[in-house]
C-alpha angles and dihedrals in degrees: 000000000000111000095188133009126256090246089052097046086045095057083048086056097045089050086059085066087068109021140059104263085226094067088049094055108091136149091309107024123076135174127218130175117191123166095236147334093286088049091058095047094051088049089054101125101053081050094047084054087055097053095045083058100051098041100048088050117043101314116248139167135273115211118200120202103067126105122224106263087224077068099058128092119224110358092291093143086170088075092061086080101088099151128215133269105261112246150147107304096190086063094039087066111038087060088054095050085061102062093054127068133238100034102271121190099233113181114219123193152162131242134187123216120165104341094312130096125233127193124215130191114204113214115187125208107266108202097158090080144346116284118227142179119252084256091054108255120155109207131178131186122261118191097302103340141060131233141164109289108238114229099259083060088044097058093038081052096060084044097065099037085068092067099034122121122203099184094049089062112124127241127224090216152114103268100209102033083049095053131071116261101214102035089060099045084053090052099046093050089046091047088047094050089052098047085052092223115174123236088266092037098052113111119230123255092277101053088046097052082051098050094053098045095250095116125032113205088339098307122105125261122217079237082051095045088037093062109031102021133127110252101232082054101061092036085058102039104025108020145260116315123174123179110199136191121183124166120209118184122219093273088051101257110151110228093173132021111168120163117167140159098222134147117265097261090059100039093056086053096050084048097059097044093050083051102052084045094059094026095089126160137258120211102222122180133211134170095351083308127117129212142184118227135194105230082210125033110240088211095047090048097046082051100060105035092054091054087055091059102040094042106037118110107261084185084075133060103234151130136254108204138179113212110191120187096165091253104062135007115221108200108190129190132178113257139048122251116297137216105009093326118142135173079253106048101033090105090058117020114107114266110276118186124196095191096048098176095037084055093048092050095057098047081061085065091036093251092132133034121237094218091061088236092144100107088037094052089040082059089045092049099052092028096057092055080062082264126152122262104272109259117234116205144174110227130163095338096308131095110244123209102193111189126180117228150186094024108099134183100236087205098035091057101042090052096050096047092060100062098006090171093056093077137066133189086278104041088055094043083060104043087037089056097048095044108122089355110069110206137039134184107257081221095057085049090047087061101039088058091044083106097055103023124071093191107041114193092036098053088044090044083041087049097055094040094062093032112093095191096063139051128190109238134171149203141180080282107059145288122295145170110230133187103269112243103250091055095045093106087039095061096032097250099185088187119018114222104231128200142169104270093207095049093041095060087058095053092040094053087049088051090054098039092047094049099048096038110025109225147026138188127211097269095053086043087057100044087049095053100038098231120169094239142349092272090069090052099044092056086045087048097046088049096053108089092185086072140064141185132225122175113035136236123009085342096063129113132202115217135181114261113236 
């Protein structure tokens, strides 16, 4: 990511001809002489100090190749200019990168100012987390100069990253050479269509750019710039992004292999047509009926790639990329979870975004939903082909959607097409567990929808409830939902898992008696099941291994195991 551009940092350099360095250095520009390349590296950890306190204040540039001006005799400020030794930048970076935490795209580069080379190092403004030496040290810059946080700065400075956006930023830039021409004629258009305006209605270009968060007061936003803008411009201002999709088969043939650097807006297209290319259709029959199956859900898909735009880390240069084997479809995006998020929670968590007014942008085209329903419709979209929940995953400093395709449930998904709106992530868990196998612990469900559900036993009780296709039953052994009879061929059911209906009632209504009050003594046992007297309930008791005593006589209690 450039912080200034080369003619900007060229007319810096050309003040120094006439001016104490000194009196140039400020709050985001900073000096440095070293004799050579091996003389800065040996001096890496005052650099990497440097660094920490430009990028935890505004960002800003360091220019090596100026001497200090206490350093000059005689008021010869041109003399100031020394150079620096040419190298590999590319090296030069990436040792510079290991002396700071956590990892921080610094861009290093050379310049040329009459006949000398000078090298700058860009350091953007990192407002995700603090940034830190390898040795630990928190700076921050002071006027023209860094220096270690205190403690009382360290723990303002969390405070504020917490309500920091990096998308909302202003840009000192020309709004339409910057944007993509095309791009914004195709939104607009787009924007125009929903909203339903009429020819004489419609607003102009500028209106539309500030309804949509694109501009601020007329001036461009990094989300603006993000989603409309012309590639060779965000590579230049914010940084280099590349979407990729690429398509293997099994043998390892690659079918697709797109990587661009294109603004938001265009590489949503390209997705989607990469998508459509690799998404065929099986021909599945069921029933002497034939149907004609997606191997990928479009929604599902929409859904993650979307959340990969609008949550990945832009502090950092990075790729989201799409990998397709015809078995799974790893969506990947820079970054780790944000704001509470885990692999865990991220059913249920309440929707964080990182990139408040990019998310906000794209809600305005739909792109997004509002509600924050995209895991859960991700879920929806694999669960209800009889696939597994996509799996969500950290891994080396990037977010990972992992998404089963092309193995489908013939009954699951016949069922659900016919009344789609009937089930929800739980409802098809549950169907989706019991499919060709009959019966399943309530316990063991209650701990496959941990993920989607925040009050367990209900949602599951809820579930079977609503779903006609399912019944709770019980025996000495434990509670269990089972595929109700009538749907047994339906779902496949190679063995049917049989009970006594009358004694399963009575262990159905402990388990639930027990889960939603605790405890129960003999006397309340007996009252629930409606036994003649406390002997009945004792040998039914003594026969129900999901259940145990403490205490004895009339002081005893029955409680659920586990």
């Amino acid at each position: 990511m450039r912080i200034k551009d080369q003619n900007s940092i060229r007319e810096i350099l050309a003040e120094c001809k006439v001016t104490p360095s000194e009196n140039l250095e400020n709050e985001e520009v900073e000096f440095k002489e070293y004799k050579n390349i091996k003389s800065l590296h040996n001096e890496s950890q005052k650099l990497a100090e440097e660094i920490s306190a430009l990028a935890n204040w505004k960002g800003g540039i360091i220019i090596v190749g100026v001497k200090d001006s206490n350093n000059v005799d005689n008021m010869n400020w041109g003399s100031q200019l020394v150079g620096f030794e040419s190298g590999d930048v590319i090296e030069i970076q990436q040792r510079i990168k290991g002396n700071i935490k956590p990892y921080f795209d610094i861009m290093a580069e050379y310049l040329d100012f009459e006949t000398k080379d000078y090298l700058v190092i860009h350091v953007p403004q990192r407002r995700d987390s603090l940034i830190t030496t390898a040795s630990g040290k928190t700076c921050i810059r002071d006027g023209r100069s860094s220096r270690p946080m205190n403690p009382d700065e360290i723990r303002q400075a969390v405070t504020n990253l917490r309500n920091y956006d990096w998308s909302a930023d202003i840009l000192e830039l020309d709004v339409f050479s910057s944007l993509n021409p095309v791009a914004i004629d195709e939104a607009y258009e787009d924007h125009c269509n929903r909203k339903k305006y009429s020819p004489e209605s419609k607003p102009d270009k500028n209106a539309f750019l500030e309804a949509i968060g694109a501009t601020s007061n007329g001036s461009l936003t990094k989300s603006g710039l993000l989603f409309l803008g012309k590639s060779v411009v965000i590579k230049k201002w914010l940084g280099v992004y590349e979407y990729r999709f690429s398509w293997k088969t099994r043998t390892g043939q690659l079918i697709i292999n797109e990587v661009r650097e294109e603004c938001i807006w265009n590489s949503v297209k390209l997705a989607k047509k990469c998508f459509g290319v690799c998404n065929v259709k099986l021909e599945l029959k069921f029933r002497d009926k034939t149907y004609q199956v997606p191997i990928l859900d479009d929604i599902a898909f929409h859904e993650a790639f979307i959340n990969a735009i609008v949550h990945r880390d832009y502090s950092i240069d990075g790729m989201i990329s799409v990998d397709f084997d015809s078995t799974e479809m790893i969506i990947t995006n820079p970054g780790n979870f944000y704001g509470g998020v885990t692999s865990d929670n991220i059913a249920i968590h309440h929707p964080r975004h990182r990139n408040k007014a990019l998310a906000k942008l794209m809600m305005e085209f739909q792109l997004v939903d509002r509600a924050g329903m995209g895991v859960k419709r991700m879920g929806l979209g694999s669960l209800m082909y009889g696939r597994e929940f996509p799996k969500f995953q950290e891994s080396f400093n990037s977010v990972e959607v992992i998404m089963q395709a092309e193995s489908v449930l013939p009954g699951i998904f016949v069922v659900t097409q016919e009344k789609p709106d009937n089930y929800g992530l739980i409802d098809l868990i549950i169907i989706n567990s019991l499919y060709r196998k009959g019966a399943i612990s309530v316990n063991e469900v209650i701990q496959r929808v941990s993920g989607v559900s925040r009050n367990g036993w209900l949602d599951v009780k809820e579930s079977v409830e609503r779903i006609e296709q399912v019944e709770l039953c019980g025996n000495k052994d434990g509670i269990f939902i089972r595929v109700n009879p009538t749907w047994n061929e339906f779902f496949e059911i190679r063995k049917a898992f049989f009970v006594q209906m009358l004694t399963s009632e009575k262990h159905v209504k402990l388990y639930e008696y027990l889960m939603e009050v605790g405890e129960a003594s003999n006397e309340d046992i007996t009252y629930l099941l409606g036994h003649k007297n406390s002997t009945y309930t004792s040998a039914f008791l003594r026969e129900s291994k999901y259940v145990y005593r403490t205490g004895k006589s009339r002081s005893s209690r029955w409680f659920l195991k586990n």
